[in-house]
GUZA-794657 format. One record per residue (C-alpha): x negated, y negated, z negated. Coordinates in Angstrom, 1 decimal. Each point is the difference from the previous one (the first is absolute). Layout:
# GUZA-794657
     c1     c2     c3
      X      Y      Z
...
***
This chain:
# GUZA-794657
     c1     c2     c3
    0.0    0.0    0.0
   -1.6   -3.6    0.9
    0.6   -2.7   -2.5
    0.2   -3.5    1.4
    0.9   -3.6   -0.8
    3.9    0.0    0.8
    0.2   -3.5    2.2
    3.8    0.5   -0.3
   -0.2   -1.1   -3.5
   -2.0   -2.7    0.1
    0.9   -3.4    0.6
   -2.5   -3.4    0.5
    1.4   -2.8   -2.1
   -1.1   -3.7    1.7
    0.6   -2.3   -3.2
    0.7   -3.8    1.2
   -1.9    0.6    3.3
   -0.8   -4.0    1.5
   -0.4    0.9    3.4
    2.4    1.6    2.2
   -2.3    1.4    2.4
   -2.0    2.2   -2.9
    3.2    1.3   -0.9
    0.6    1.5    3.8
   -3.6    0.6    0.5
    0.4    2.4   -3.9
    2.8    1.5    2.2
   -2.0    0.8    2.6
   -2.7    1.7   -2.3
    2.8    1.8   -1.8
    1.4    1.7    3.4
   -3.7    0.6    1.0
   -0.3    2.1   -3.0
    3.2    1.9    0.1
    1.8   -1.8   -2.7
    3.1   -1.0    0.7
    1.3   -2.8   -4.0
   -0.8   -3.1    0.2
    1.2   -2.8   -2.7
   -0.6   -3.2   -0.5
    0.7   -2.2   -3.1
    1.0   -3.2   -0.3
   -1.8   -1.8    3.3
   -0.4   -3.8    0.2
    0.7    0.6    4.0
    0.9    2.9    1.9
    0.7   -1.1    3.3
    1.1    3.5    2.1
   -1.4   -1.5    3.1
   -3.3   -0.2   -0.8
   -0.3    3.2   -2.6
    1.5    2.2    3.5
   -2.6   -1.6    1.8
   -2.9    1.2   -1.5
    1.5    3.5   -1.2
    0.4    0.5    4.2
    3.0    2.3    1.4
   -1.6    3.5   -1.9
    0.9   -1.6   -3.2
    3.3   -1.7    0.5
    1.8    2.5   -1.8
   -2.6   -0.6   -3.4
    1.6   -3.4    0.2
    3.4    0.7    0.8
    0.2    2.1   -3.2
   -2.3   -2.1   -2.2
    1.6   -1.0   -3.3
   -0.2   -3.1   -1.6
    0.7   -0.5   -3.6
   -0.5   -3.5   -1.8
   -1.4    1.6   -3.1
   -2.9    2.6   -0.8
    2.0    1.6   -2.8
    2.6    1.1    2.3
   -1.5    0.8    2.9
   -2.2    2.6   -2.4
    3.3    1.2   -1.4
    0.2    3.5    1.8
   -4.2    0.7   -0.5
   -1.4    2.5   -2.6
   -3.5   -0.9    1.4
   -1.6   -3.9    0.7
   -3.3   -0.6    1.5
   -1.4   -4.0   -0.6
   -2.3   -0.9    2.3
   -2.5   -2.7   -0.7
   -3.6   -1.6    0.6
   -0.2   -1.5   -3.5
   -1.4    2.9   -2.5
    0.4    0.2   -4.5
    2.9    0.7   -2.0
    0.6    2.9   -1.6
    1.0    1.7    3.3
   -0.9    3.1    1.3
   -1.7   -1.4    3.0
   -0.5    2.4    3.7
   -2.7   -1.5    1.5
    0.0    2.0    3.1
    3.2    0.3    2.2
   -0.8    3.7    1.3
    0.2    0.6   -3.7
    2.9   -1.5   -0.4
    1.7    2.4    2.8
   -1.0    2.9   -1.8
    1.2   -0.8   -3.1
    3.4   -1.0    1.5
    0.0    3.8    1.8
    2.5    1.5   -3.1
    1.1   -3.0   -1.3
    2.0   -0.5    3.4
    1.0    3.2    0.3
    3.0   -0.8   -1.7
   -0.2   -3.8   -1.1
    0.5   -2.6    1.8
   -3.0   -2.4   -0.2
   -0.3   -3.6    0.6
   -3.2   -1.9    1.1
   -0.1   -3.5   -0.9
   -1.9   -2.5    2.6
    0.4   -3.8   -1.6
   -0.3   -3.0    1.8
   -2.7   -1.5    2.2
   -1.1   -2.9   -2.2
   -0.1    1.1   -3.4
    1.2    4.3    0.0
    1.6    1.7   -2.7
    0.8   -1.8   -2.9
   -0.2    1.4   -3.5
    3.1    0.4   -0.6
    0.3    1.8    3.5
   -3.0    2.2   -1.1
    2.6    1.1   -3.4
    2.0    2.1    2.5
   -2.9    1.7    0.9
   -1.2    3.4   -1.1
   -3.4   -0.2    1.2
   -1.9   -3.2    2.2
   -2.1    0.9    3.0
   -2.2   -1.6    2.1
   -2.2   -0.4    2.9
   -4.3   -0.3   -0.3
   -0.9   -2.8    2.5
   -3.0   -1.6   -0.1
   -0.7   -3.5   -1.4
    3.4   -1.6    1.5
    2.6    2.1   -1.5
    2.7   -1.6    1.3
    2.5    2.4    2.7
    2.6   -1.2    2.4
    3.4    1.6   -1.6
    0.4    2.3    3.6
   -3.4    0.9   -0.4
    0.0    1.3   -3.4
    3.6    1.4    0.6
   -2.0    2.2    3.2
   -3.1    0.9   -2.1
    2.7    1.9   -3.1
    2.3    1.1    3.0
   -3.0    0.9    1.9
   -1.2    2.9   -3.3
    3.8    0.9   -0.6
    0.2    1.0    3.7
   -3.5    1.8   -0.8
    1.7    2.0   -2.9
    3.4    1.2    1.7
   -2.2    1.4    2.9
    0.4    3.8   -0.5
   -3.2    1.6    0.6
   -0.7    3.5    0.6
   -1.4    2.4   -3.0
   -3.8    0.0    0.3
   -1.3    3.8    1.1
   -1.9    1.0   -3.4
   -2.1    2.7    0.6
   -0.8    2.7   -2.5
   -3.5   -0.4   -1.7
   -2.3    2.3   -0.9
    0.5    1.4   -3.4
   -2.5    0.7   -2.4
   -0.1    4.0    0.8
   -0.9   -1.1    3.8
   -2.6   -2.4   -0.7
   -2.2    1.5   -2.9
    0.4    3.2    2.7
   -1.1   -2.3    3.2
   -2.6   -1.3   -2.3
   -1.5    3.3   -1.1
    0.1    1.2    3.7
   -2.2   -3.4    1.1
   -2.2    0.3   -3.0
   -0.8    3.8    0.8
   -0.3   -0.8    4.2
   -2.1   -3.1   -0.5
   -2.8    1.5   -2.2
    0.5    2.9    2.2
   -1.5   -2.5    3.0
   -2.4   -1.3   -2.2
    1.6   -3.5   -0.1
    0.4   -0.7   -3.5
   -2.6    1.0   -2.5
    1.3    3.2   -1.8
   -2.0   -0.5   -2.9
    2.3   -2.8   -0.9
    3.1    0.3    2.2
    2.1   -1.9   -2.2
   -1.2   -3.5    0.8
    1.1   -0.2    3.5
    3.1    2.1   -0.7
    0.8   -3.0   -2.6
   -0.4   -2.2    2.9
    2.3    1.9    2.2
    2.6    0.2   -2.5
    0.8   -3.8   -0.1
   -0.1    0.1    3.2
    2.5    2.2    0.6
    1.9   -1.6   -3.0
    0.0   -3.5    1.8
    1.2    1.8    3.4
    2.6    1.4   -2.2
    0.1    3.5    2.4
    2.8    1.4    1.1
    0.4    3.8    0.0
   -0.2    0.3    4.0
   -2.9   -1.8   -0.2
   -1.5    2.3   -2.7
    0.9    2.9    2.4
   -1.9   -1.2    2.6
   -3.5   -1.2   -2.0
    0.1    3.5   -1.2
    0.8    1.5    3.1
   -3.4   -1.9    1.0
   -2.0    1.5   -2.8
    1.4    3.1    1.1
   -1.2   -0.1    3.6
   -3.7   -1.8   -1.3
   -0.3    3.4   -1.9
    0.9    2.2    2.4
   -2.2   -1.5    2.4
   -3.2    0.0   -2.6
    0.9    3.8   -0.6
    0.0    0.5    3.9
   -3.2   -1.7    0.9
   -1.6    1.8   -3.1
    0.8    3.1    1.5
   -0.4   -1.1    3.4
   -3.9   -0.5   -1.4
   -0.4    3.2   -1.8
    1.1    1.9    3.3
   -2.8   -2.0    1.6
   -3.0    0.9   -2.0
    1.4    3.9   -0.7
   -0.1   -0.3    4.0
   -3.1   -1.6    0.6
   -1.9    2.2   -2.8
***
């Protein structure tokens, strides 16, 4: 079963955007990223002209839906779960300071909440007593000029939500080697490579030592083991053969 961010449930909340054309441009982001809630909060100016412009035709129907409430408290009403969003840091907080972060962490909570993300306004952002509502406050690392356009920073959170409701196929994990296999494949090396005269069998140990992290930091997996000592096998069989191909040699030559 894949778990996901559910983008059904989530919502962006634009509190007392200023300027029509980041509100349009927000919808934009949000149909880019597959979700579908927008709400705004108490705008100054929302002239429809201008906010369709910038969403474009694809996201029309982001802004024929979009809600508008003149208050935060009820447009939160129906939420279990409230993201603030912020460039101003302190408080007492919990504080996600990485958006891909904050996707994951929203991956059950959305499963069956519906979540609100907070954006505030271009001049000043969210207030305080926005940031009460809030269950946690995320941000995004910039460099020295911390300041985001609202669309931008409304693409950057839809951007890593989008990331987390992708469903990704399970990983093959292949079967290591267990311990039985390796101290066997070990033994079987040991044994072939004094045999050749490649480690010194007065003290064998050293370079097994060696060999071990090795192994360990290649983390082996049991096919693999199969085939190294499927290799020792064949080295052995060959030293075997040209030792008798040699003794054949001098009992026919004497």
């Amino acid at each position: 079963m894949t778990v996901a961010v559910n983008l059904a449930n989530i919502a962006i909340v634009l509190v007392q955007p200023n300027i029509s054309e980041n509100i349009g441009a927000a919808a934009r982001a949000i149909c880019n990223m597959g979700l579908r809630r927008l709400i705004v909060v108490d705008p100054p100016r929302c002239d429809l002209t201008r906010v369709c412009k910038m969403a474009t035709q694809a996201a029309l129907d982001v802004v024929e839906e979009m809600e508008v409430f003149t208050g935060l408290d009820e447009a939160l009403r129906d939420f279990g779960y409230v993201v603030g969003t912020t460039a101003r840091l302190g408080g007492q907080r919990q504080v996600i300071r990485d958006p891909a972060r904050l996707a994951e962490m929203l991956v059950p909570v959305s499963a069956e909440n519906q979540v609100a993300i907070l954006f505030g306004p271009e001049d000043r952002g969210l207030t305080n007593e926005d940031l009460r509502f809030c269950h946690l406050v995320a941000t995004i690392p910039t460099a020295d000029f911390s300041s985001l356009n609202l669309a931008q920073a409304v693409m950057v959170v839809c951007y890593e939500l989008f990331r987390c409701s992708l469903e990704t196929p399970k990983e093959f994990t292949p079967r290591l080697a267990n311990r039985f296999e390796l101290d066997a494949m070990y033994a079987q090396l040991k044994d072939v490579l004094m045999r050749i005269c490649f480690i010194n069998p007065a003290n064998p140990d050293y370079f097994m030592n060696n060999l071990r992290h090795f192994g360990t930091r290649m983390q082996l997996r049991a096919k693999e083991v199969q085939i190294i000592r499927g290799i020792c096998r064949q080295i052995d069989w060959y030293g075997r053969h040209c030792l008798e191909q040699g003794k054949k040699s001098q009992d026919g030559g004497g």
